[in-house]
Structures are given as C-alpha cells and as structure tokens.
N, C-alpha and C positions, 0 to 999 in steps of 0.2 A: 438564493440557496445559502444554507447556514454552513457557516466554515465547521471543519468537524470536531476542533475543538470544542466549540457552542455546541453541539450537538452529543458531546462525553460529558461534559457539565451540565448539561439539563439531564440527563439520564441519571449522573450522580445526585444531585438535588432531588429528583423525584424519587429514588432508591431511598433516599437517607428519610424521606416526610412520609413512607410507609413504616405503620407500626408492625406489619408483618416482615420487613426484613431486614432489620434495626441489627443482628448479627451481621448479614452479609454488609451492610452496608460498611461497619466496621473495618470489615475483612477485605473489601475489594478497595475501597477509597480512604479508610483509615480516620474517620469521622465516626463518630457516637450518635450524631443527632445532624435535622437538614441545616441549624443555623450553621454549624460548621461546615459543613458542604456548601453552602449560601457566600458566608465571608469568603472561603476560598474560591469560589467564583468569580467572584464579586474581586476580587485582587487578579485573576487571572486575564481578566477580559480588563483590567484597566490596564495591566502588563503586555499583554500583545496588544494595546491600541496605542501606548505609548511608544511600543520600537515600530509599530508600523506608521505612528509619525515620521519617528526619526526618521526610517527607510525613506521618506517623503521627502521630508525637511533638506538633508544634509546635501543630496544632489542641485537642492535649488538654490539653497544657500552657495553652496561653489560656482554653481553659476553665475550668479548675482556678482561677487565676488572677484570673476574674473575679469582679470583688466584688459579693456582694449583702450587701441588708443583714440584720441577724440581731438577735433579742431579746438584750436587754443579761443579763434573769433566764437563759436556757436555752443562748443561743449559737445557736438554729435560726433557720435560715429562716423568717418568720414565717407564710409559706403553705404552705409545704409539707406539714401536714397537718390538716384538720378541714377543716368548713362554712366557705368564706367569701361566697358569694352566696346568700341568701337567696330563698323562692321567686317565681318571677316575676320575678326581676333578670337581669339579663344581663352590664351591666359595673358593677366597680369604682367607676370614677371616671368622672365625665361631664365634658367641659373646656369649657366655656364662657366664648366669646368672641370678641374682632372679629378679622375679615381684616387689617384694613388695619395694626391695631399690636402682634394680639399672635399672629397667626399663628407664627411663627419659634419664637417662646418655648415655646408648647404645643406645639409636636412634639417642639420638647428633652424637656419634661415627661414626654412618651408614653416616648419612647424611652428616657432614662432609668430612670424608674420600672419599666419592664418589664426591664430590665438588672436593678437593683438588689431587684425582687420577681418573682423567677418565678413564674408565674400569675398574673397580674393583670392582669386585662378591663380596657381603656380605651374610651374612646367620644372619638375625635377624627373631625369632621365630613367632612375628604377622605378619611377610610377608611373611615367607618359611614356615613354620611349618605345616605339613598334615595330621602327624600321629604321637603321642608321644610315639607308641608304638617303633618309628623310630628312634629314637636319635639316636643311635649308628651307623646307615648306612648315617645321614646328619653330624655325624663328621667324617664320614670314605670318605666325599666327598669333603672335606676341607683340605685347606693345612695347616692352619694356625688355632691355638682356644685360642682366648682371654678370660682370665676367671676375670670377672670384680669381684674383693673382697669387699663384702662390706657384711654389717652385714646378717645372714642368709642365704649366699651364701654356703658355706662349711656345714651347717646343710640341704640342700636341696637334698632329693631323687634325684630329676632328676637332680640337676646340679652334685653333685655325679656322674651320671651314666655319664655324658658327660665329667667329667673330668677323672675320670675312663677309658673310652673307648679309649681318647686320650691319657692317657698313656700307654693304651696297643697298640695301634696302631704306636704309636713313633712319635705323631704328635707334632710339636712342640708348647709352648705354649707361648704367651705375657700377664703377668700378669697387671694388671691396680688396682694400690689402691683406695680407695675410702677412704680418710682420714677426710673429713669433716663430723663431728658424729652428725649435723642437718639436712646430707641428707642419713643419715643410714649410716654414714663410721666409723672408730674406727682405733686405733692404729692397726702395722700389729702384734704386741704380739697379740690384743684380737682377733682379725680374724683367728691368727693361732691356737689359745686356742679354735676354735670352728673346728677344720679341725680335722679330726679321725687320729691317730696317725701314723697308717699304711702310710698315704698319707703326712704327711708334710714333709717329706725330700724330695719327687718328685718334690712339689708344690715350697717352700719358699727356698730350699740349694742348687738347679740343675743348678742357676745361666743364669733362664730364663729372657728375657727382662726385666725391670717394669719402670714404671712409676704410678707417682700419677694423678688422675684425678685433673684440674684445672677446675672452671665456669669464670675464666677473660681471654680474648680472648687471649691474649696475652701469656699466662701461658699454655693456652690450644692448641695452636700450638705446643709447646716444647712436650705436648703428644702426642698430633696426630703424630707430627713426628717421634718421637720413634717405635708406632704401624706400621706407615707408611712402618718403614726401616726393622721390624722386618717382616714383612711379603712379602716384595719387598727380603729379601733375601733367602726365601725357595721357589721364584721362579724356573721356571727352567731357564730365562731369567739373573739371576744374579749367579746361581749357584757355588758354588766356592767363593765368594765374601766375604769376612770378614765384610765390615761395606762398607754402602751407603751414605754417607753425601747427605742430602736432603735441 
C-alpha cells in the first residue's frame, strides 16, 4: 500500500500533465506545469526516505554503541553464553539495603549493571518485592547479596533479616561502602559501630569483595566492575575461576 503522501504527489503530478487543468493545478499545488510538480516530488520522496533512515539508523547506532562490559582473556561478553544461574536461583545479584540512604544508589546499580551485562537477573525490592513476609526465600533465590553499607543499614530489621539469611545460607556476599556522609555514608569504623556484634566478623573480616561507591563516572565503573566480577564468579559458568579481569 502506498503511503499517502505518494499517493498526493501522483495526483499532483497527474493534475499538473493535464492540459485541461493547467489553472487548477496552479491554484491547488502552486506549480505552472508537471516538471515542477515532478522536481518537487522528486525532493519530497528523497526527503521522507532520508528521515525515515535516520528513524532507522540512530536507534541502531546507540545500540552499537553501547558499552558493556567484556572479559579482558576473550573480548566476549561475559553472559552471553553458558550457565549462569544455577538451579533454583532466579537473580544474579540480590541488593540489599535501606530506603532512607541508599535507595537512589541501588537503582544506579541495577540500571547500570544490566546496561553494562546483558542478562543479568537483579533482585531490587520496588521491582521484585511481593511479600516482606518473604525475604528469606527471595535471598534463598539469589546467588549473589550485595549489602550496600550506608548509614542505618545494619540498624534495619529487615536488612538484618536478609543479611542474616544469607549467612545462613552460605550465600556469598559483595560489600559496597557508601563513604560520602552527604549522601548518608560514614566511615566503615562508624557503619561497623552500628552492626550487632554477633555479626561483624561475618560482615567486615570474612574478606568478602568491597568496594566504595563512586557518583563520577569514571570512579564508578572501577565499582560496578568489582560487583560485576564478584558475581560473574559464583556463577556456574565461571565456576572454579579465581578472578575475571573485565
């Protein structure tokens, strides 16, 4: 079917190559004769085939474009093919942590991460969360629990129960500091001064990943990557694997 423009400019064209309506044609399209109804077709249909490259173009370009990230040994993406959830998991990385200071930062996390690793299950609470009576079966479905430290994290019931759960479970964990204290972070002495005592040798001396969180992009890749390699290695895909250069 001919789009309707094509189909006002063949009518224009055929109007303007009658000698009987050499006024109207004038009068309706503003041409004298069919060559100028012709040229200006002829510009019209190169004009709409040009932006409806563009339309084409520009979305595949950005995708092209976009970075993930890729093994330093092969140059691949490092999901894109094998096992990477084990069975009975469901996501990746489970993000644990408080509303009040580090909400903002873990949705960067999310968002990120699934930019920079295509296929990668995250488990962030205003997108998975069904039942809070559930915490303990949504980190029993994770392979991986990032417990973002930031002020009033370790005083939190529920982050409690979830970091709790995963150290009964033997899940492994990737710690992320929040050291900036205008966006609720603090030293890791004062973060650990709020963690119950029973739990900070599991937490701060087990010599699980960490990293600091960074806001400059730059700074903040060297995190994501960390999270990245910690959780790409309790795949079952990398299993065995000591360290992933990404």
């Amino acid at each position: 079917m001919r789009p309707p423009w094509r189909l006002a400019s063949g009518v224009a064209v055929q109007l303007c190559d009658s000698t009987m309506y050499e006024d109207m044609c004038y009068t309706l399209v503003g041409f004298k004769s069919s060559l100028g109804a012709t040229t200006f077709v002829v510009a019209l249909t190169a004009t709409m085939l040009a932006v409806s490259l563009v339309i084409i173009l520009v979305p595949a370009v950005s995708a092209a474009r976009a970075k993930t990230m890729r093994l330093v040994s092969s140059k691949r993406e490092p999901m894109r093919d094998g096992i990477t959830l084990a069975d009975g998991q469901q996501w990746h990385l489970f993000l644990s942590h408080v509303w009040s200071t580090g909400q903002d930062a873990v949705a960067v996390i999310k968002n990120e991460l699934q930019q920079f690793l295509p296929g990668c299950e995250i488990f962030l609470d205003i997108d998975d969360l069904k039942n809070i009576g559930e915490l303990e079966a949504y980190i029993g479905r994770s392979q991986v629990v990032l417990c973002f430290l930031s002020r009033g994290y370790l005083r939190s019931t529920n982050c409690l129960r979830e970091v709790r759960a995963a150290l009964a479970m033997g899940k492994p964990l990737v710690l992320v500091h929040e050291a900036d204290p205008d966006k609720g972070g603090g030293t890791l002495a004062e973060l650990r001064s709020e963690c119950p005592e029973e739990l900070q040798a599991a937490i701060f001396d087990a010599g699980w990943p960490m990293t600091v969180w960074h806001r400059i992009e730059a700074f903040q890749h060297v995190s994501l990557k960390v999270i990245a390699e910690a959780l790409l290695l309790k795949t079952p895909k990398y299993a065995g694997e000591n360290e992933l250069p990404l």
